[in-house]
C-alpha positions as CSV (number, residue, x, y, z in Angstrom):
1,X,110.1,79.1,98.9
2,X,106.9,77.2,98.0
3,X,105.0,76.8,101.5
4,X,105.7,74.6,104.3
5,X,106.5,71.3,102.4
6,X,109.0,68.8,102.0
7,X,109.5,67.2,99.0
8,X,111.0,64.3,97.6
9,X,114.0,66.5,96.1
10,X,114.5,67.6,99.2
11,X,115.6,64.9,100.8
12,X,119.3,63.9,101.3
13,X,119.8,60.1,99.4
14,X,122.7,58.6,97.7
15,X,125.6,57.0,99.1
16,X,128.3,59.2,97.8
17,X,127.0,62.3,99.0
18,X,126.3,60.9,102.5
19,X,129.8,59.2,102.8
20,X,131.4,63.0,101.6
21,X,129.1,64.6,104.1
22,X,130.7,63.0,106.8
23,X,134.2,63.1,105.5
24,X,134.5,66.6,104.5
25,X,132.0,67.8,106.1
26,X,131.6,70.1,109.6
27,X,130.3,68.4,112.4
28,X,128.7,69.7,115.7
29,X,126.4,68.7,118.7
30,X,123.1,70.2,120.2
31,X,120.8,69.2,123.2
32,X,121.1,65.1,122.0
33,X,121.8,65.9,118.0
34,X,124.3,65.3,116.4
35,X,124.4,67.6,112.8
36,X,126.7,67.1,109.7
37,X,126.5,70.0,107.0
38,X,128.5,70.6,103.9
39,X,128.4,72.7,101.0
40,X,127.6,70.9,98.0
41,X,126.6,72.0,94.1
42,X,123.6,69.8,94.1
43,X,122.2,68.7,90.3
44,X,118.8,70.2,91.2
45,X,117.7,73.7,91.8
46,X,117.0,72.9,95.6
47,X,119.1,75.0,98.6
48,X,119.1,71.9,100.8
49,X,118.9,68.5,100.9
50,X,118.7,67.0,104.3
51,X,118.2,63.7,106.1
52,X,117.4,62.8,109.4
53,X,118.8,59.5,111.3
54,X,117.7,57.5,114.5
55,X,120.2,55.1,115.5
56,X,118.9,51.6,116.5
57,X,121.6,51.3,119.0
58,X,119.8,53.9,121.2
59,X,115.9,53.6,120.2
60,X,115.4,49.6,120.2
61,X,111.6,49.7,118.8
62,X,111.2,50.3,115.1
63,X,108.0,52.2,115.9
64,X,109.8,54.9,118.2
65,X,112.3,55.5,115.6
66,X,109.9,56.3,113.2
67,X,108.0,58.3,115.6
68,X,111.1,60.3,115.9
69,X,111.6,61.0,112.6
70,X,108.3,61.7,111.6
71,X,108.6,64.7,114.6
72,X,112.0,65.5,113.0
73,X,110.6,65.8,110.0
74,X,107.5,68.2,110.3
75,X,109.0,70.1,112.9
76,X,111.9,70.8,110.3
77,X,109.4,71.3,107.6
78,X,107.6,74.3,109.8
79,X,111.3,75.9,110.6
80,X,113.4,75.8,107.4
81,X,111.8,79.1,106.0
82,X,114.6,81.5,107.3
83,X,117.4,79.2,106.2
84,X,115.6,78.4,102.6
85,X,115.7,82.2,101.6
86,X,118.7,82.3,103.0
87,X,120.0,80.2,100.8
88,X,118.4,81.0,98.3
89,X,119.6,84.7,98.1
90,X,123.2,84.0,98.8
91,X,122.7,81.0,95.9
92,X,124.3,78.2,97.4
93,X,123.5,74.7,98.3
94,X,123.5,72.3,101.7
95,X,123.6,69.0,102.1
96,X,122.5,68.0,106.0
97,X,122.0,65.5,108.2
98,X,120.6,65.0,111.3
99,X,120.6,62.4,114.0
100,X,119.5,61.8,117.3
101,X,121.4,60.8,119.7
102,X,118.9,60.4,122.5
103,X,117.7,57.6,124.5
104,X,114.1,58.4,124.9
105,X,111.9,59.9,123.0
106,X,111.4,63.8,123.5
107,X,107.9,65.5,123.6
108,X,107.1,67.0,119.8
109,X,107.6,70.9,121.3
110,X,111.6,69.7,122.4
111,X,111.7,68.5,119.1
112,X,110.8,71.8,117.7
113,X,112.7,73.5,119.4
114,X,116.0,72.1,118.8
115,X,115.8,71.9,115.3
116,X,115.0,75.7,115.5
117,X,117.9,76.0,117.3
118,X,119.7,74.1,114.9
119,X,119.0,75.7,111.8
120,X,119.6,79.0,113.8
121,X,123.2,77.9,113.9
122,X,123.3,76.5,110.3
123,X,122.3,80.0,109.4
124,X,125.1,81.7,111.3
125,X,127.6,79.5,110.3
126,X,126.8,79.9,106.6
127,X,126.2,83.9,106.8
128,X,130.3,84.0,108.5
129,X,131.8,82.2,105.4
């Protein structure tokens, strides 16, 4: 793993991949997330690709939802160490997405610790298969 970034390649993007996350992929719910995984043989040399997702329907202000996702996003980019090696020794790839299904906006440590707890579960669910 190269520090505690998150880069471009990273990131979960195109339409196909997305639409077959969801369709073949597993699904389960945490604390006000809602988390789609699959395993996927990505193009580049990258042991996830993940997204994260506010829904408009529940955070009405532009602003929030960013907000959100910006706390998504580092507090992702601080935990994903475990899971990165992880994946990395057992050579496989994920494709993830996150959203959040709350209706306020949680305090930055909540944040934290829920994606913890989600990428605890990722991990466990990848180390059984």
């Amino acid at each position: 793993m190269s520090g505690q970034n998150f880069p471009k390649r990273e990131r979960l993007r195109g339409l196909k991949l997305i639409s077959s996350l969801f369709e073949e992929g597993e699904t389960f719910y945490i604390k006000g997330y809602k988390v789609a995984m699959k395993e996927v043989s990505l193009t580049e040399n990258v042991p996830i690709r993940i997204a994260f997702a506010v829904p408009k329907k529940s955070i009405k202000k532009a602003v929030d939802r960013n907000l959100i996702r910006r706390r998504l996003r580092e507090a992702y980019r601080k935990a994903k160490g475990p899971l990165f090696n992880l994946l990395e020794r057992d050579e496989k790839q994920l494709a993830i997405m996150v959203i959040y299904l709350g209706k306020e906006i949680d305090a930055y440590p909540a944040v934290e610790d829920s994606i913890s707890e989600i990428l605890k579960i990722i991990a466990n669910r990848i180390s059984l298969s």
